[in-house]
Backbone as XML, in Angstrom:
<?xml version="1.0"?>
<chain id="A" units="angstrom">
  <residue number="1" name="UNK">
    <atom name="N" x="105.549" y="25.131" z="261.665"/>
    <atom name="CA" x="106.157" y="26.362" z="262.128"/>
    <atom name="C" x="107.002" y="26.089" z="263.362"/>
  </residue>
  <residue number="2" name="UNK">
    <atom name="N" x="107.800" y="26.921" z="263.623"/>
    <atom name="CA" x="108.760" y="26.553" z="264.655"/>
    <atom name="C" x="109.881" y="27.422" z="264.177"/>
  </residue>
  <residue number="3" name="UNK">
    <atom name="N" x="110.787" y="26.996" z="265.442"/>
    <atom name="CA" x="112.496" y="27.306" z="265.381"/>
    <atom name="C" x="112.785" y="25.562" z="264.576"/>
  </residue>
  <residue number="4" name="UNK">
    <atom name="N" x="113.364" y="26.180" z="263.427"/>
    <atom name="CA" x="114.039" y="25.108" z="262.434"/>
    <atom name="C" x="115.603" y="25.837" z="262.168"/>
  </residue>
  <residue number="5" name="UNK">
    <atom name="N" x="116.192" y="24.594" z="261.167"/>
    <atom name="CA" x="117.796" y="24.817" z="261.586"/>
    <atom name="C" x="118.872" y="23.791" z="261.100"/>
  </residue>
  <residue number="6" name="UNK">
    <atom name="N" x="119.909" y="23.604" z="260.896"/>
    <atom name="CA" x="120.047" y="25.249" z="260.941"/>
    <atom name="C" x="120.195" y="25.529" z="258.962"/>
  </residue>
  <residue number="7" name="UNK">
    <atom name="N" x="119.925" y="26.637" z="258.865"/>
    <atom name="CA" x="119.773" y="27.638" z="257.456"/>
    <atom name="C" x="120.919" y="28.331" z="257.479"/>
  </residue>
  <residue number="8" name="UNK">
    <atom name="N" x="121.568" y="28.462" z="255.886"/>
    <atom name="CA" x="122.642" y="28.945" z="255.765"/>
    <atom name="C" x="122.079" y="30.470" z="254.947"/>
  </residue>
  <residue number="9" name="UNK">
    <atom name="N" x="122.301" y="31.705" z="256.056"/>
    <atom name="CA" x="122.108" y="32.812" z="255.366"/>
    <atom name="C" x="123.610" y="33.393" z="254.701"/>
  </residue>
  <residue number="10" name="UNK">
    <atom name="N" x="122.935" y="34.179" z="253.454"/>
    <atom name="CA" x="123.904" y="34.817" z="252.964"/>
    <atom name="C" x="123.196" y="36.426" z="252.153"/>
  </residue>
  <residue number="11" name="UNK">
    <atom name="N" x="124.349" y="37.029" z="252.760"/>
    <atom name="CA" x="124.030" y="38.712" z="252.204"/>
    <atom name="C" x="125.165" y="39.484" z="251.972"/>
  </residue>
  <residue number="12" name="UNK">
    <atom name="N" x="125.125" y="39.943" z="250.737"/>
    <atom name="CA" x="126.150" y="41.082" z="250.249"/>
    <atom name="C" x="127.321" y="39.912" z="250.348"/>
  </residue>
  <residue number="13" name="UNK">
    <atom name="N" x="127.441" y="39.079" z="250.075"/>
    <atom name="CA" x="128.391" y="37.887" z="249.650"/>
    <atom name="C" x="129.046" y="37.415" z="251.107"/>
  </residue>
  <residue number="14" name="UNK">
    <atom name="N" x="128.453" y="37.795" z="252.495"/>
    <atom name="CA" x="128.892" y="37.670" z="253.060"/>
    <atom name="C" x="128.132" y="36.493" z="253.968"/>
  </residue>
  <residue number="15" name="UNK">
    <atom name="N" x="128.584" y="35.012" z="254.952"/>
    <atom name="CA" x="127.672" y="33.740" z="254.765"/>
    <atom name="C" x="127.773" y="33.350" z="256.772"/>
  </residue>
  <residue number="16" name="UNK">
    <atom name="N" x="126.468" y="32.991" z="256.891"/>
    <atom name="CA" x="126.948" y="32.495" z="258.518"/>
    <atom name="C" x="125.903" y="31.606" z="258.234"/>
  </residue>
  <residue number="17" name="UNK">
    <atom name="N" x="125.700" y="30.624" z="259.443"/>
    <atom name="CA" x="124.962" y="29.538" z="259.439"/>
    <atom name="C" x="124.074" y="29.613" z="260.885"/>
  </residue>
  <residue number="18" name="UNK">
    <atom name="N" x="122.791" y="29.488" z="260.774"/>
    <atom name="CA" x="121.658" y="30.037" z="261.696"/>
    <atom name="C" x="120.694" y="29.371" z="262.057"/>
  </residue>
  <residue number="19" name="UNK">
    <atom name="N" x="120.547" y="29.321" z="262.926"/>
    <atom name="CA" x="118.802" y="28.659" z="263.275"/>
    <atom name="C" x="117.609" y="29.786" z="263.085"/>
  </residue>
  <residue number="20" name="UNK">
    <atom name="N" x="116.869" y="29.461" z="262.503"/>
    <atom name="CA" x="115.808" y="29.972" z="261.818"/>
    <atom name="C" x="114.446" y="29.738" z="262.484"/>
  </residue>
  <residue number="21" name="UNK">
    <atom name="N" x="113.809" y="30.692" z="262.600"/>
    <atom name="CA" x="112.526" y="30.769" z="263.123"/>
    <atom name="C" x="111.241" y="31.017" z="262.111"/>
  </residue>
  <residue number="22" name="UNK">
    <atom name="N" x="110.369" y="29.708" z="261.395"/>
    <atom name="CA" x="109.159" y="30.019" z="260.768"/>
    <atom name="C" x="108.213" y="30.364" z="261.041"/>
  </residue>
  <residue number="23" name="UNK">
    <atom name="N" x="107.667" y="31.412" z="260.920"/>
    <atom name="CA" x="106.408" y="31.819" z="260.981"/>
    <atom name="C" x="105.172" y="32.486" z="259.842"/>
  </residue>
  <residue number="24" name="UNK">
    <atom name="N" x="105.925" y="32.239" z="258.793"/>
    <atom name="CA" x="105.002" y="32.905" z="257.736"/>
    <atom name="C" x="106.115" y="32.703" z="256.681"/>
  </residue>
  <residue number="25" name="UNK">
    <atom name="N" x="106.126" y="33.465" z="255.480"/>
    <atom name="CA" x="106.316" y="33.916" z="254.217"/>
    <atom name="C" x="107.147" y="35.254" z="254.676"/>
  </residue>
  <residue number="26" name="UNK">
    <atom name="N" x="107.470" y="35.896" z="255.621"/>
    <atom name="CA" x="108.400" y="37.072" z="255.301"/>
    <atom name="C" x="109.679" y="37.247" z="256.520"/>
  </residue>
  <residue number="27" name="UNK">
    <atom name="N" x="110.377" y="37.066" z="255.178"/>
    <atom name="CA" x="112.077" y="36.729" z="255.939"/>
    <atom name="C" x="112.184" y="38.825" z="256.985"/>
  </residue>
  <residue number="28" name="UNK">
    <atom name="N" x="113.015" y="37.860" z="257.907"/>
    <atom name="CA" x="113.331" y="39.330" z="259.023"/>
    <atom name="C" x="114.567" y="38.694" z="259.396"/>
  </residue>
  <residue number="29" name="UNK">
    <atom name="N" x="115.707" y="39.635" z="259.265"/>
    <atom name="CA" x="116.683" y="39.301" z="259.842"/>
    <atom name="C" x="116.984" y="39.637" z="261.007"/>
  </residue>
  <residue number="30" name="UNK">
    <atom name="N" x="117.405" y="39.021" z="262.287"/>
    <atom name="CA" x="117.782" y="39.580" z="263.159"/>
    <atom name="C" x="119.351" y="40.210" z="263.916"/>
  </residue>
  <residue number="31" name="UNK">
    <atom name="N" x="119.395" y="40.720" z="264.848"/>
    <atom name="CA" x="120.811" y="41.577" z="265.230"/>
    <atom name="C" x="122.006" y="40.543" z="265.389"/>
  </residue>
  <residue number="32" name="UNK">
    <atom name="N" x="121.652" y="39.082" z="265.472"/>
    <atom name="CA" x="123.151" y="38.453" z="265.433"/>
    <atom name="C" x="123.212" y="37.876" z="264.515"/>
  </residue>
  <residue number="33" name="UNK">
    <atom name="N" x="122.317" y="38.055" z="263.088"/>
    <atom name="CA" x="122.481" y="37.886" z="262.085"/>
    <atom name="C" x="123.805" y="38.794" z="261.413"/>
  </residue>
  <residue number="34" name="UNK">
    <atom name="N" x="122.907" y="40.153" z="261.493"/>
    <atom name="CA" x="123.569" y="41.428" z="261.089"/>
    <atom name="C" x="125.265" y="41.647" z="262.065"/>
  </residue>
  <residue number="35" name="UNK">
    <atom name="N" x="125.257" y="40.533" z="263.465"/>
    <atom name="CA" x="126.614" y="41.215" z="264.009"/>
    <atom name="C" x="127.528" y="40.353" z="263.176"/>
  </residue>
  <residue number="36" name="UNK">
    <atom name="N" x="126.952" y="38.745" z="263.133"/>
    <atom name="CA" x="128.227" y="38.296" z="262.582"/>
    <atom name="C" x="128.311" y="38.361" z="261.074"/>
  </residue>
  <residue number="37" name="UNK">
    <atom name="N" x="127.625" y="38.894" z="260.586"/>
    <atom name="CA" x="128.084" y="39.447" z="259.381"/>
    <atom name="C" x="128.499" y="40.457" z="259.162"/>
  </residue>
  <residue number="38" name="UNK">
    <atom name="N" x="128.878" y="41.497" z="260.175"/>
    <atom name="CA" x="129.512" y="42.613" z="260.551"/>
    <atom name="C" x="128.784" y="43.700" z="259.680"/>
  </residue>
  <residue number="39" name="UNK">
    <atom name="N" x="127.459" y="43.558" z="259.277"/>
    <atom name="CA" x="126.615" y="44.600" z="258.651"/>
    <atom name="C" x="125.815" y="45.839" z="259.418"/>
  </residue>
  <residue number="40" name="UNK">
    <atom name="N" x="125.226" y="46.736" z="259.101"/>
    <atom name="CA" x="125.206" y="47.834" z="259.704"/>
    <atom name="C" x="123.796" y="48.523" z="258.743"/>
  </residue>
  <residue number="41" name="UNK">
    <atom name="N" x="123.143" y="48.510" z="259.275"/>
    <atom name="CA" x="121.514" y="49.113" z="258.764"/>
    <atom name="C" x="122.120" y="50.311" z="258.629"/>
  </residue>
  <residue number="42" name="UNK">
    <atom name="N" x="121.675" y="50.940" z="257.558"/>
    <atom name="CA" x="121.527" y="52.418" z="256.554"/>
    <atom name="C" x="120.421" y="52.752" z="256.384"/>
  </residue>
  <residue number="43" name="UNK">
    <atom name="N" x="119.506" y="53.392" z="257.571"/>
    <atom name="CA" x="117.969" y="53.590" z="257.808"/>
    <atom name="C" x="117.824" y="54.595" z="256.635"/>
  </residue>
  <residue number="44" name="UNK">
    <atom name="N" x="118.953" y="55.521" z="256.382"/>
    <atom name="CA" x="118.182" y="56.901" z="255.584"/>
    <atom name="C" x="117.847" y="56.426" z="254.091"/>
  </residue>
  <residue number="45" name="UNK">
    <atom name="N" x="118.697" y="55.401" z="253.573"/>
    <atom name="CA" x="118.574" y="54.652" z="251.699"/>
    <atom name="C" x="118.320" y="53.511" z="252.071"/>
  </residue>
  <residue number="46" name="UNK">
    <atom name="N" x="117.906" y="52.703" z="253.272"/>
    <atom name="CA" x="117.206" y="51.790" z="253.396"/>
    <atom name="C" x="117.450" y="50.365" z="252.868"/>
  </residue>
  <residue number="47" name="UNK">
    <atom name="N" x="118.454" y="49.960" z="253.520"/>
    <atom name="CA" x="119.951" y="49.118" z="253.060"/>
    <atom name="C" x="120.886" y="48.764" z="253.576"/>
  </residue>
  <residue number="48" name="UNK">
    <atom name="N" x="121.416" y="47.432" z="253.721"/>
    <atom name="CA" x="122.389" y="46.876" z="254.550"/>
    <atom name="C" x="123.745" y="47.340" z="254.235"/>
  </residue>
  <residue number="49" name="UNK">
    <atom name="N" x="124.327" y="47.637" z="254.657"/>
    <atom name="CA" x="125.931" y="48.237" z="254.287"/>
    <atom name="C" x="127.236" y="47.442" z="254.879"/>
  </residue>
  <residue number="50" name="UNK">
    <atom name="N" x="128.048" y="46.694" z="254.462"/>
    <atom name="CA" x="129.440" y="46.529" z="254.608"/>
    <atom name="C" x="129.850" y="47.541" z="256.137"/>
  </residue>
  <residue number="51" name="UNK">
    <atom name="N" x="130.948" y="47.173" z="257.268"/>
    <atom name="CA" x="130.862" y="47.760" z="258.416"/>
    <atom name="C" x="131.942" y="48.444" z="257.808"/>
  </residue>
  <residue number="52" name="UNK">
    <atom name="N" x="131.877" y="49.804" z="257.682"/>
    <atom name="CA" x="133.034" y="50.738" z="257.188"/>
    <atom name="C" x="134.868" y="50.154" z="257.459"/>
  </residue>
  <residue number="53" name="UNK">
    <atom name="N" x="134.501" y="49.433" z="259.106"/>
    <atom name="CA" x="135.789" y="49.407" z="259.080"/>
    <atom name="C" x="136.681" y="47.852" z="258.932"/>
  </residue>
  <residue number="54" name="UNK">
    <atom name="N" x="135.689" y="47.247" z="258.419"/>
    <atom name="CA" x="135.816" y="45.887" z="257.713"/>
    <atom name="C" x="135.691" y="45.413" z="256.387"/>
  </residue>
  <residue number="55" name="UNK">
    <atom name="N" x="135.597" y="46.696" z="255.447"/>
    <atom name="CA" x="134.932" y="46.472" z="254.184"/>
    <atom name="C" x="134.963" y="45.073" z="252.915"/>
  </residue>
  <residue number="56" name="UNK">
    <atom name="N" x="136.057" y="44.267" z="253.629"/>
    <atom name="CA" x="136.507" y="42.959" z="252.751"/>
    <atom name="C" x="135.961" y="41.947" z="253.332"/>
  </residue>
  <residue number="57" name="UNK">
    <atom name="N" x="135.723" y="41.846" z="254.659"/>
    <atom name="CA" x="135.359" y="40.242" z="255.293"/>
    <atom name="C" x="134.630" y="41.098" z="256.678"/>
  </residue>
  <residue number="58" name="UNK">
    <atom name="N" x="133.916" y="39.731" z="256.879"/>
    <atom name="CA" x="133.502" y="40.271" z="258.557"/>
    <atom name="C" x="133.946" y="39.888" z="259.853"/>
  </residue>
  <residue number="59" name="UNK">
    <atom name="N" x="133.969" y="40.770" z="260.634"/>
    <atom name="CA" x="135.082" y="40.630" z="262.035"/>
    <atom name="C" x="133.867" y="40.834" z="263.174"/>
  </residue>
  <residue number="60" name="UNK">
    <atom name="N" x="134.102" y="38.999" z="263.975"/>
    <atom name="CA" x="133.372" y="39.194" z="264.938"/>
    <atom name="C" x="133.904" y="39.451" z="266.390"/>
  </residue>
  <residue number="61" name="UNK">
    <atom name="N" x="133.938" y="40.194" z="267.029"/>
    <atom name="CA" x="134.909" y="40.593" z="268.579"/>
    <atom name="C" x="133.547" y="40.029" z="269.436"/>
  </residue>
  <residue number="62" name="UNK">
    <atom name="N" x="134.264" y="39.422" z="270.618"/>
    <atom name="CA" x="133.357" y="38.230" z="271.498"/>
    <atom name="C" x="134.388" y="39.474" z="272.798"/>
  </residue>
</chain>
């Protein structure tokens, strides 16, 4: 167990490359997962969503 690395995540076809933290059997993504993939939690249907105003690729602003 540990911070291992780096892991190439990918969601909703969209791909970044991460260092990964093991601790068990259940994947959790975290918020600079979700920024540079420019995704956006949909708490009410419970679901990652495309950032409305990026809907083709993801845009990271530093």
């Amino acid at each position: 167990m540990g911070l291992k690395g780096p892991v190439i995540i990918e969601i909703e076809g969209r791909e970044t490359i991460e260092a990964a933290m093991v601790l068990g059997d259940m994947v959790l993504i975290g918020q600079t997962v979700l920024e540079t993939l420019d995704l956006l939690v949909d708490c009410k249907n419970q679901r990652l969503v495309s950032n409305p105003e990026n809907p083709e690729r993801p845009v990271l602003r530093v």
